[in-house]
N, C-alpha and C positions, 0 to 999 in steps of 0.2 A: 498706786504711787502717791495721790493725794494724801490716803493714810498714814501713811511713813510720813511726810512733810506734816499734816498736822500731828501726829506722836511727838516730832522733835521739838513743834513750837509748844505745845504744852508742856515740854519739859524744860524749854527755855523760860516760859512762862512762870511755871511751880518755882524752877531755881531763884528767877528774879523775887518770888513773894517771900524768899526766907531772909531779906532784909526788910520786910512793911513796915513801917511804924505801927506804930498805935497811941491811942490815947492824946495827951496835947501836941506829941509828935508826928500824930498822922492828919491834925488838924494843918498845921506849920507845913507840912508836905504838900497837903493839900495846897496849899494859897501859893506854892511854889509853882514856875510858867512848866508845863508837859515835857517830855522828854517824848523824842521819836525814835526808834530805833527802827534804824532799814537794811537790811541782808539779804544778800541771796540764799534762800533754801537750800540749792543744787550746791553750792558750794559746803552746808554743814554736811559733818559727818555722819554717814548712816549708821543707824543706834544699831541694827543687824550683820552682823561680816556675812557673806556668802556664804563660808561653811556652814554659817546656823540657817542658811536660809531654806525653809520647807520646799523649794519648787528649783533647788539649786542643781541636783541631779535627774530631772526628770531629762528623756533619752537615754539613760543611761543605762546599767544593765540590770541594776534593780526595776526601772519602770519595765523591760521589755520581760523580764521573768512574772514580774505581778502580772503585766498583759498574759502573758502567756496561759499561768495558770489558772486564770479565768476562764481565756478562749476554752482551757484542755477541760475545765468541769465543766462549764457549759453542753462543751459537744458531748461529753460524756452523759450526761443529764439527757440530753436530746436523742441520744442512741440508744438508752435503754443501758447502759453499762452503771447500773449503780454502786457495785462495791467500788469502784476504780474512782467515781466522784465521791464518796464518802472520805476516802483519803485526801482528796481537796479540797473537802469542808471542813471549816475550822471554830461556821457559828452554833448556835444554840440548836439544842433539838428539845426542846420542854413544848415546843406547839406540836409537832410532831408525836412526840410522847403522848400528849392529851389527846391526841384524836385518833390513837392507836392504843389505847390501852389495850389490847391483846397481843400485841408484838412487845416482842424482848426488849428493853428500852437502852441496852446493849449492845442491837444491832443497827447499827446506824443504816447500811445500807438497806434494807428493810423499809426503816423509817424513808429513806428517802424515797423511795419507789412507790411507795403507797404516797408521799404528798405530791409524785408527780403524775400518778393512775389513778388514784382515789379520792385526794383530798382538795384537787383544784389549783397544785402547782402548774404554772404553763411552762413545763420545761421542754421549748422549742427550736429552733433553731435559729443563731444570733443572724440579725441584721448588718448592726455593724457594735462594735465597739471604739468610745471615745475617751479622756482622760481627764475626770473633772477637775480634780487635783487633788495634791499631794496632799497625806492625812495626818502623817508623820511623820518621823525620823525613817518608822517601818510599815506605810503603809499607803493605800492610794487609793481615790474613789473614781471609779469609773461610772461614762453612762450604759446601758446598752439598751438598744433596740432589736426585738424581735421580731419571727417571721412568721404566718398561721402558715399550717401545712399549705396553701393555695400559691404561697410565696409572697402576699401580700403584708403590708404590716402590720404587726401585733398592736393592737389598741386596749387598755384598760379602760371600759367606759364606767357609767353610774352602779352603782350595787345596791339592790334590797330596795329598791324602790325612789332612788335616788334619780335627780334631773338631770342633763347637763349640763345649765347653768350651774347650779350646786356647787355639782362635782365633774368638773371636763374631763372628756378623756385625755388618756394619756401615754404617749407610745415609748418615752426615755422613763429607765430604772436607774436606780443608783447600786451599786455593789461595791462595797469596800472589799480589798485584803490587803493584809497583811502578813508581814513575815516574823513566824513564828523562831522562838529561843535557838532551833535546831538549823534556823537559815531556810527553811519553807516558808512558801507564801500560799499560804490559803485562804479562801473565799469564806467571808463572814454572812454569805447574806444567798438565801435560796430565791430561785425567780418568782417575779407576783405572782399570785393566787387568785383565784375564780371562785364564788361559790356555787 
């Protein structure tokens, strides 16, 4: 909220400076006694209407479908059912590609099965999932947390020789999706990796 409040004082700010003096008139301004101006904030108008506002429909039935199709790739991921998560991926497969150059670079589900068997994907079972916020008009970031097969929680610690000052561990992921031109919302972003 401070944000919003300072946005509006700098624009009350910038408007007041398209009258400044200059030159012998801003000397003459100068040697004039201060002007105060006092307002309540709450009272100006907010430069955003609610419709434009990014976090103005979250509960609503776009956030519970973007949750949803998460939860559904996730467990998907975690069951071993990769064609059916491939239809709910919507990011990049170029790292995938490079580290499979003997698979079809066409089959997506392929690819994803090998980065969750071979290449160090932890695709395990969610802990919880939470709602970092809204991305965009058509999208949302969530955090989630994982669970090692023991049920205990999934932790990304140090890599390659790293400490954990460095690099602490860490047990929340970010995942955006978004909903695609056709009104799907698919998952931009595959679970961390291990090497």
């Amino acid at each position: 909220m401070k944000s919003l409040y300072c946005l509006v004082l700098l624009s009350v700010l910038l408007s007041a400076c398209e009258s400044v003096p200059t030159g012998d008139a801003l000397l003459t301004a100068m040697a004039q006694p201060t002007k105060t101006f006092v307002f309540n904030l709450t009272d100006l108008p907010s430069p955003i209407p609610a419709t434009q506002n990014p976090n103005a429909d979250i509960g609503g039935d776009d956030f519970q479908n973007a949750e949803q199709a998460l939860l559904d790739f996730l467990e998907e991921l975690s069951a071993g059912n990769y064609k059916e998560a491939a239809e709910l991926y919507g990011g990049g497969f170029e790292i995938m590609i490079e580290h499979n150059p003997d698979l079809d670079p066409n089959n997506h589900a392929a690819l994803i099965q090998n980065a969750c068997t071979i290449n160090g994907a932890q695709c395990l079972k969610v802990e919880s999932v939470a709602l970092d916020h809204k991305a965009a008009v058509n999208g949302y970031i969530f955090l989630v947390e994982f669970q090692n097969e023991d049920g205990t929680l999934f932790e990304l610690g140090p890599c390659c020789g790293g400490n954990e000052t460095d690099t602490p561990p860490r047990s929340s992921f970010t995942f955006t999706v978004v909903k695609d031109d056709e009104g799907q919302f698919l998952v931009m972003d595959m679970p961390p990796s291990m090497p």
